[in-house]
N, C-alpha and C positions, 0 to 999 in steps of 0.2 A: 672949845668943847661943845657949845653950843651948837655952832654952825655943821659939825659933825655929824650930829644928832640931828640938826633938822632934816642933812642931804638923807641922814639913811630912814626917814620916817615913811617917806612913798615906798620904800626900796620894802620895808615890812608890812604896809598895807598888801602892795601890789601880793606879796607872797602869803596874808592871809586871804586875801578875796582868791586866789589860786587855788589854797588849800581847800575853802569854804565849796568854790565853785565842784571840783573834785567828789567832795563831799554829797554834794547833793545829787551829781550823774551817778556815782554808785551806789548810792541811796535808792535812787530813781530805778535803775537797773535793779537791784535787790527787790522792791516791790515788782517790780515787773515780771518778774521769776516767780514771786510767789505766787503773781495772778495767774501765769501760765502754767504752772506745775496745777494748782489746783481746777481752773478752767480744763486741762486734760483730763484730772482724774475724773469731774463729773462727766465728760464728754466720751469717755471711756466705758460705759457701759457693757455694751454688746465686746468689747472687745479683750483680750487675755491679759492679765495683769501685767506679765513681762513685758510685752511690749507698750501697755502703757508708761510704764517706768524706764523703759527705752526712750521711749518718745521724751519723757519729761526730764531726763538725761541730757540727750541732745539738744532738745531747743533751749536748755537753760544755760550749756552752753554756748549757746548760737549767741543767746541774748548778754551774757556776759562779755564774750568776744567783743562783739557791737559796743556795751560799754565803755571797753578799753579803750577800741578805738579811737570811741568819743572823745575821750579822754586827752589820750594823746596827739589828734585834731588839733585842739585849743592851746596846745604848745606848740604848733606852726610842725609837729612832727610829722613826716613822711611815714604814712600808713599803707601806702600800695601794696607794699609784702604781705602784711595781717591782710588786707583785703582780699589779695591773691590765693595765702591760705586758707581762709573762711571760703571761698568761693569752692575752692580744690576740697574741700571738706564735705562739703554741700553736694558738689557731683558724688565724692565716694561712698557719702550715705544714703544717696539716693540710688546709686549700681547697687549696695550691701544690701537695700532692701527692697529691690526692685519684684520679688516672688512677693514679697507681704503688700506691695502696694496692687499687686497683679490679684491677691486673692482677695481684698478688699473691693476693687472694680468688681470682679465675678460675682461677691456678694449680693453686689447691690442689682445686677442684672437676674439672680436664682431670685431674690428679693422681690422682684416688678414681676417676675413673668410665673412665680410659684409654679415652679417643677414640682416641690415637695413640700410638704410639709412635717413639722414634728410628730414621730406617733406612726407614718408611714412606711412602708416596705420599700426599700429601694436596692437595685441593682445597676453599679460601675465597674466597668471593666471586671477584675474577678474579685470583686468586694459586693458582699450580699448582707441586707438585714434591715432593721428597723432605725429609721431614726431618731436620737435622743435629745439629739444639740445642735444647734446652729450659731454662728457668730462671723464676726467681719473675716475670719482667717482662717475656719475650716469647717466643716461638717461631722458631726460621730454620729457613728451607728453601730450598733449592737448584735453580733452577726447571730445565726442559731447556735454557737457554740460558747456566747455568754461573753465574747472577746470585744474590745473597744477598740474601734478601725476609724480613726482621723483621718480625714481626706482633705486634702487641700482646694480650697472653694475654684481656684482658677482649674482642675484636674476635672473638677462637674461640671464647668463651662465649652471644655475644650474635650468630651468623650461623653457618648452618650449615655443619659438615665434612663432606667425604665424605672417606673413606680408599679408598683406590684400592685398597691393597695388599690388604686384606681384604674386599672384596667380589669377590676373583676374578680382577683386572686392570685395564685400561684398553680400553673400548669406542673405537675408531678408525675414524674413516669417509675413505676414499680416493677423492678423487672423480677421475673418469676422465670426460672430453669425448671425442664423436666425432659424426663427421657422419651427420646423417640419411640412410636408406637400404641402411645396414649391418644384420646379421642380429642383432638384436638377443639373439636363443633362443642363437647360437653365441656372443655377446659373451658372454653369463653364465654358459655353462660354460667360459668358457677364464679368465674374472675370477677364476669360484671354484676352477680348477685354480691359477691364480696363486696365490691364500691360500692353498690348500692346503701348497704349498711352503717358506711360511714357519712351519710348524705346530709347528719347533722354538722359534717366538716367541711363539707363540699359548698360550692355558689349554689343557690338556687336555680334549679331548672336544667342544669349540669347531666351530662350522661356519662359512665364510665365508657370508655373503649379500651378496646384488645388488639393491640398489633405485634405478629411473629417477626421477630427482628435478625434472626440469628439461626443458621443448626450446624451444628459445630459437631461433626461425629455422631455421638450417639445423645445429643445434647439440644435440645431445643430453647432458644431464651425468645421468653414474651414479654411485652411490658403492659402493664397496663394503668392506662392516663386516666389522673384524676383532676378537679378541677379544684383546687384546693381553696377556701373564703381566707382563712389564716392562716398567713403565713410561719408562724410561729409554732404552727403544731406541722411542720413538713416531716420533721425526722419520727416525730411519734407515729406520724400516720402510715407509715412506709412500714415504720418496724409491725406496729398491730393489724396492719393488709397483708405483709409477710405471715405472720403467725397463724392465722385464718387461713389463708389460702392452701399452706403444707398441712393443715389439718384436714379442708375436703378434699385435697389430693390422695389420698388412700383410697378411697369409694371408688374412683373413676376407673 
């Protein structure tokens, strides 16, 4: 009985040092998750919750994978498969979030070369308004009608901006109908007395202009261009130059 006992005492070391060793790679692993879960979320700042919790998602299981592996390493186990999969993983979450890594690059290019800033008037393709928010994954802006329009940062790299607020204002053209046979010479100076009026809304130094754009039968359309400082008052100034104008229209 002895002799027994002595053959199988290596036989239960070896299978506690096994255990133990075990013990500590997932132990190790386990800390090493928690430092990455929490190194992303301060590192996450700028960027939208979900996808930091995406993020922290995936590489904890990146990092648990690797554990296993380790693991099973040390028992002379063939891991090529698991390697194979972890690799085959690694491409398909890198295709799944190929537009989030594309609008993050963009970031950081709108970032260096400030197109815009918060606060500013900008105009994309047919998205128009002020800027609210910026971040690694998209841009908002708040158009005149109060809407929140997310833009995707790689869409402002790859289509042109114009920024309203720095190039002086917003260009507004007012169209104004009347019927044929009207004095046209007096319609244009009482238009551009109307702009005048609003000159507390206009760019300094600004001139209204009048141009006949249209005569349609018995119908003449004018517009007339103003130079607008803020953009935010476009729809008010349109309606109160309208309301003015059909008021000196009777006299003429």
């Amino acid at each position: 009985m002895a002799t027994i006992f002595d053959l199988g005492a290596p036989i239960q070391v070896e299978v506690i040092l096994a255990a133990l060793q075990i013990l500590v790679i997932l132990g190790l692993t386990y800390i090493a998750v928690r430092i990455f879960r929490v190194v992303v979320r301060r590192l996450g700042g700028d960027i939208p919750g979900g996808l930091v919790a995406s993020v922290q998602q995936i590489g904890s299981w990146a990092l648990w994978a690797i554990g296993i592996i380790i693991v099973l390493s040390q028992f002379a186990i063939n891991t090529s498969i698991l390697l194979l999969i972890l690799g085959l993983g690694g491409i398909a979450v890198i295709v799944a979030y190929r537009q989030v890594l594309s609008d993050i690059g963009a970031a950081q290019f709108i970032s260096n070369y400030q197109a815009f800033k918060v606060g500013e008037w900008v105009e994309v393709e047919h998205h128009y308004g002020r800027v609210i928010e910026r971040n690694l994954i998209h841009t908002k802006i708040l158009t005149p009608d109060n809407e929140v329009v997310a833009i995707p940062n790689s869409l402002l790299l790859s289509h042109s901006v114009v920024n309203r607020t720095r190039s002086g204002g917003l260009r507004v053209q007012v169209p104004i109908f009347v019927k044929q046979g009207i004095d046209l010479r007096k319609l244009e100076d009482k238009l551009v007395e109307v702009g005048q009026q609003m000159k507390v809304d206009l760019v300094p130094d600004s001139t209204p202009q009048v141009r006949v754009s249209e005569f349609n039968g018995d119908i003449v359309r004018l517009v007339l261009m103003l130079h607008v400082a803020n953009p935010s008052k476009r729809d008010q100034l349109i309606s109160d130059v309208q309301k003015r104008v059909y008021e000196v229209l009777p006299g003429l």
